[in-house]
C-alpha positions as CSV (number, residue, x, y, z in Angstrom):
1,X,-63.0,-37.5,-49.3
2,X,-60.4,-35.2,-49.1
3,X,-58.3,-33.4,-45.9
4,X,-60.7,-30.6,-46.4
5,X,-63.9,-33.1,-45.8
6,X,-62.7,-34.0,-42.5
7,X,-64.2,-32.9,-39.6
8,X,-66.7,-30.5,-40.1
9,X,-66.0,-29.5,-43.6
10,X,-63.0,-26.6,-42.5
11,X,-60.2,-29.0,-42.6
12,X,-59.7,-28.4,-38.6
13,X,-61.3,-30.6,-36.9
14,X,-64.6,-30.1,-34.3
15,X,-65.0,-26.8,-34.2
16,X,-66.9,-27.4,-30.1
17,X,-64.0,-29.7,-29.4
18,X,-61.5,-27.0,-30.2
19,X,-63.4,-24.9,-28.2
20,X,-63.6,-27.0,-24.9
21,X,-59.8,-27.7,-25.6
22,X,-59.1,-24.2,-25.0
23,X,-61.6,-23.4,-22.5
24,X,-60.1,-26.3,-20.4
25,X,-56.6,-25.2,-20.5
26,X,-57.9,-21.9,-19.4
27,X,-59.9,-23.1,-16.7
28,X,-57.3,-25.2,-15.5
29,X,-55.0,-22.1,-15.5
30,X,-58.0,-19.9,-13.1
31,X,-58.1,-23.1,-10.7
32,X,-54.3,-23.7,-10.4
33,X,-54.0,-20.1,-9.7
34,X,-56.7,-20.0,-6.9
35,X,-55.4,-23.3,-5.4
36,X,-52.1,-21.4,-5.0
37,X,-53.6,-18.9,-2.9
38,X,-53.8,-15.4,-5.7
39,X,-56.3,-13.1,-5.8
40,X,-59.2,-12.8,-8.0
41,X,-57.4,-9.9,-10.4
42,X,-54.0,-12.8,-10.9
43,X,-56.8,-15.5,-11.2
44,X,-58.6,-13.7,-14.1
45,X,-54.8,-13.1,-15.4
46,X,-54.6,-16.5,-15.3
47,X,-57.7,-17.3,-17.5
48,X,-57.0,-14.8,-20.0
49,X,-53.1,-16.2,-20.5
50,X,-54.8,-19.6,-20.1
51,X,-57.1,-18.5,-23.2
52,X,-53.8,-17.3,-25.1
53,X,-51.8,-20.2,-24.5
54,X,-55.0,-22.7,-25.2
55,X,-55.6,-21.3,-28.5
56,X,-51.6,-21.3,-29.5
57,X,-52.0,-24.8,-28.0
58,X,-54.8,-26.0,-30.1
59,X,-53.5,-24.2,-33.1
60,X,-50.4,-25.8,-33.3
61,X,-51.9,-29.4,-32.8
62,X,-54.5,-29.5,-35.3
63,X,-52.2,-28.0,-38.1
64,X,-49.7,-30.9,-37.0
65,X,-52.6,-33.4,-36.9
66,X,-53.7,-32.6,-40.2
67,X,-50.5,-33.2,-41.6
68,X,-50.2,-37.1,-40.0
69,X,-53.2,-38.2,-40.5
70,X,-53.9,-40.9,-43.5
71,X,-56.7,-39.7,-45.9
72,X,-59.3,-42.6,-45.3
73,X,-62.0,-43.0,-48.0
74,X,-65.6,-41.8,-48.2
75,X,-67.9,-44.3,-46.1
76,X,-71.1,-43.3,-47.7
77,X,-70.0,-44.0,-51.1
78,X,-69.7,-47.7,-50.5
79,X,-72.3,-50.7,-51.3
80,X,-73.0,-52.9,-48.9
């Protein structure tokens, strides 16, 4: 098993997880926003920076990831 085995086969990870990473930060950005009193048009502003940052966000930590993580050997390969 190589870096490119991990996860899903693409080398990056979960592809849902990434997706619920970014749609969290996103979210968070839309509730913050309305919390603070905005309107709906700033709220929506909110998400779609949210959605920008989130994927720059999620970007930057699975490339680093990938680079720290130990290679671990195949599981299925083994006798038991």
């Amino acid at each position: 098993m190589n870096r490119s085995d991990r996860g899903g086969g693409d080398g990056y990870g979960s592809l849902p997880l990434q997706v619920g990473f970014v749609l969290i930060i996103a979210l968070s950005g839309v509730f913050v926003s309305i919390q603070a009193g905005a309107g709906i048009r700033f709220a929506l502003l909110a998400g779609v920076a949210g959605l920008v940052a989130g994927i720059v966000i999620t970007w930057f930590v699975v490339r680093n990831l990938r680079d720290v993580m130990p290679d671990t050997p195949d599981m299925s390969d083994r006798e038991w």
